[in-house]
C-alpha positions as CSV (number, residue, x, y, z in Angstrom):
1,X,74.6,70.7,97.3
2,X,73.6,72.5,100.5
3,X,71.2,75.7,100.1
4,X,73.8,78.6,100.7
5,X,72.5,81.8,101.1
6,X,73.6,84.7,98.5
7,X,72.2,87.3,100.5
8,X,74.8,90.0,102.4
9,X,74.4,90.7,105.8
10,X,75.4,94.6,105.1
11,X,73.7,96.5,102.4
12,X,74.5,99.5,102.5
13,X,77.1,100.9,100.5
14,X,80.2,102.0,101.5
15,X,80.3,106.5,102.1
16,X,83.2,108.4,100.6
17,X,83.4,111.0,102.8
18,X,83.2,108.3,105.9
19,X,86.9,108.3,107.2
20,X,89.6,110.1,109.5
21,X,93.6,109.8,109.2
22,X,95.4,109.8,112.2
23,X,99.1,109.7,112.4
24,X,101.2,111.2,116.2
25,X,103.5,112.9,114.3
26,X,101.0,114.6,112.1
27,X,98.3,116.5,114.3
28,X,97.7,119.6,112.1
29,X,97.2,117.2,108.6
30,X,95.1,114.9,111.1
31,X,92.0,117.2,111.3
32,X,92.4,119.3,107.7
33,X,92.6,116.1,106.1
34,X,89.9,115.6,103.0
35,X,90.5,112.7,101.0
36,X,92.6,109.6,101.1
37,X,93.1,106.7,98.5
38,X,93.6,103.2,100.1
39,X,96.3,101.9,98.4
40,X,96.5,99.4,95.7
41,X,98.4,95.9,96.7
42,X,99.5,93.8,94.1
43,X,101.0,90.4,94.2
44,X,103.9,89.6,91.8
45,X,104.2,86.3,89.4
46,X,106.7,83.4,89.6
47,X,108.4,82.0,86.8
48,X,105.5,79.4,85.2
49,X,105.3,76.0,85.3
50,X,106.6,74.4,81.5
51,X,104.0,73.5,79.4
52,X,104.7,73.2,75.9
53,X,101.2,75.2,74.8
54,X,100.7,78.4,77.3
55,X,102.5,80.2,79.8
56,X,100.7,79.3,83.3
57,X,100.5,82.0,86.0
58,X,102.0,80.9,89.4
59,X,101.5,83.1,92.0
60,X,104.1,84.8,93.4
61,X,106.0,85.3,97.4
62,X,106.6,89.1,97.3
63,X,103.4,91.8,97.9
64,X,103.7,95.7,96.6
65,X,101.8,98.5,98.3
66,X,100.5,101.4,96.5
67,X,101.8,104.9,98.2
68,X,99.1,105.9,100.9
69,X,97.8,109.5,99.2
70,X,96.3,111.9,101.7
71,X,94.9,115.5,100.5
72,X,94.5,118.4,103.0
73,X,93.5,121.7,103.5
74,X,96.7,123.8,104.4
75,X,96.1,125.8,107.1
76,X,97.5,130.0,107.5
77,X,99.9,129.4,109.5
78,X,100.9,126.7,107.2
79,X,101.7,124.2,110.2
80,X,100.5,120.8,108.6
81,X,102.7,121.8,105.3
82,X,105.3,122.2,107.4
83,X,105.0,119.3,109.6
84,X,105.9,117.3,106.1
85,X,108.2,119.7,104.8
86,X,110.4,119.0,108.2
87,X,110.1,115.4,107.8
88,X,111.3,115.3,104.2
89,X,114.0,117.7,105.2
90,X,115.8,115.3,107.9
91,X,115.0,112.3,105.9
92,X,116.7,114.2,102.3
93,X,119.3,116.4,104.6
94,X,119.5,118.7,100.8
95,X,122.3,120.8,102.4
96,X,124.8,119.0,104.9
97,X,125.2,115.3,106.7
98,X,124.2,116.9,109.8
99,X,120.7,118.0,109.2
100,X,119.8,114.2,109.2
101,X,121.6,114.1,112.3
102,X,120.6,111.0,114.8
103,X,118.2,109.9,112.1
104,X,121.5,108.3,110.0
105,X,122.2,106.1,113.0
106,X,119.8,103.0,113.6
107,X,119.1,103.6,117.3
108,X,115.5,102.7,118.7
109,X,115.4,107.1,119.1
110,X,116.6,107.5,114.8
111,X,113.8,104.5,114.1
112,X,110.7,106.7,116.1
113,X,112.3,109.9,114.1
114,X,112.5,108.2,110.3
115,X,108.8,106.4,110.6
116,X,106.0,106.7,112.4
117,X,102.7,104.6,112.0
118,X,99.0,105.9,111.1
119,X,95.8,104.7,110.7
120,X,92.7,105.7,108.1
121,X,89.6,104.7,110.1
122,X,86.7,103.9,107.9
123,X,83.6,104.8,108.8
124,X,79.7,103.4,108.8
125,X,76.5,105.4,107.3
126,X,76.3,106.3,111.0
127,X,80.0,108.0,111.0
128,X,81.2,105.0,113.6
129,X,84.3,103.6,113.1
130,X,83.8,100.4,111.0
131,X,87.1,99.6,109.9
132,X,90.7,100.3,111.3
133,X,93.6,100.7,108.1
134,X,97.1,100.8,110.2
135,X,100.0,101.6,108.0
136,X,102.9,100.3,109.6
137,X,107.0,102.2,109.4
138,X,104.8,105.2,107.0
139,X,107.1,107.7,106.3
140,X,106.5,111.0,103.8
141,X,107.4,110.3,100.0
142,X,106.3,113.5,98.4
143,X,104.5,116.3,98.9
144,X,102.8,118.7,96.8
145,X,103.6,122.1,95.3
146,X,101.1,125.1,96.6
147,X,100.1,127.7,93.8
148,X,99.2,131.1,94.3
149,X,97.0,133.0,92.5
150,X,96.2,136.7,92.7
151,X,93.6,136.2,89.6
152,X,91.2,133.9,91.0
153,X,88.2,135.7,92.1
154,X,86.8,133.3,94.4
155,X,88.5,132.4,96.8
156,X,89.6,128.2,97.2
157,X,91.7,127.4,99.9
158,X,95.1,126.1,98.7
159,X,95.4,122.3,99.5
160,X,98.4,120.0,99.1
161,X,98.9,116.0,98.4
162,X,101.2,113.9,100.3
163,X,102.2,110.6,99.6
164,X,103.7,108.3,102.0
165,X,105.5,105.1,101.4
166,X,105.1,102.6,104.4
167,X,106.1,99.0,105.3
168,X,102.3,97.5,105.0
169,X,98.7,98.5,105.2
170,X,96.7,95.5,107.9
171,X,93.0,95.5,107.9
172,X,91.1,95.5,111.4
173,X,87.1,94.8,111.9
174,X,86.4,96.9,115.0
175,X,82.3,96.2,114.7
């Protein structure tokens, strides 16, 4: 057996505040953004192979992604919240047929309007992009409630959550 080295080539550990969202049709969430969750990806199970003792695992053909989980700071003129809000509007049309509009009709226009892809770019100690995450066909999911509160007496910025379903996550090396 050949010597193999069991040393990494990287050690240093991985920062959790090392990371910036980008999505086109988000600007405003894009630079208020504070925290993101990679998404979990979990690969189903087949129907075993017989044998008469145990079931046997077989792995299975069909991948689930987790829902991508962004928080961010709302701003005052509450133009990120709304950027979301708008989205989940024409994609839920909660009042008539037309407010979905040209989004009901698969054109090449309707695709660009229903999805839109982003990227989480992971960071080094140094802050230099590392790691590219592109979430491909993302579209919003949910999005948070915001609470007011005339009681607090310090004053936290309100923040919202928004989760986005997509079609897949791809890793990219960039160093």
């Amino acid at each position: 057996m050949a010597n193999q080295s069991t040393q990494p080539d990287n050690k240093s550990f991985l920062s959790p505040i090392g990371f910036r969202f980008a999505c086109k049709r988000l600007p405003h969430v894009n630079y208020f953004c504070t925290a993101a969750t990679i998404p979990d990806i979990t690969l189903g199970e087949t129907s075993s192979v017989d044998n008469p003792f145990i079931k046997l695992p077989v792995p299975g053909d069909k991948l689930t992604f987790g829902r991508l989980d962004l928080t961010f700071r709302v701003d005052e003129d509450m133009k990120n919240f709304q950027e979301i809000y708008n989205w989940l509007v024409a994609l839920g049309y909660p009042d008539n047929f037309e407010q979905r509009g040209a989004i009901g009709r698969r054109t090449q226009a309707s695709v660009s309007e229903v999805y839109s892809d982003a990227s989480l770019m992971v960071m080094t100690g140094n802050m230099t992009p590392n790691i590219e995450i592109s979430f491909l066909d993302l579209y919003p999911a949910s999005l948070s409630s915001l609470e007011f509160d005339i009681e607090n007496t310090d004053v936290e910025y309100l923040k919202a959550t928004v989760s986005f379903a997509y079609r897949k996550y791809e890793l990219k090396t960039l160093s």
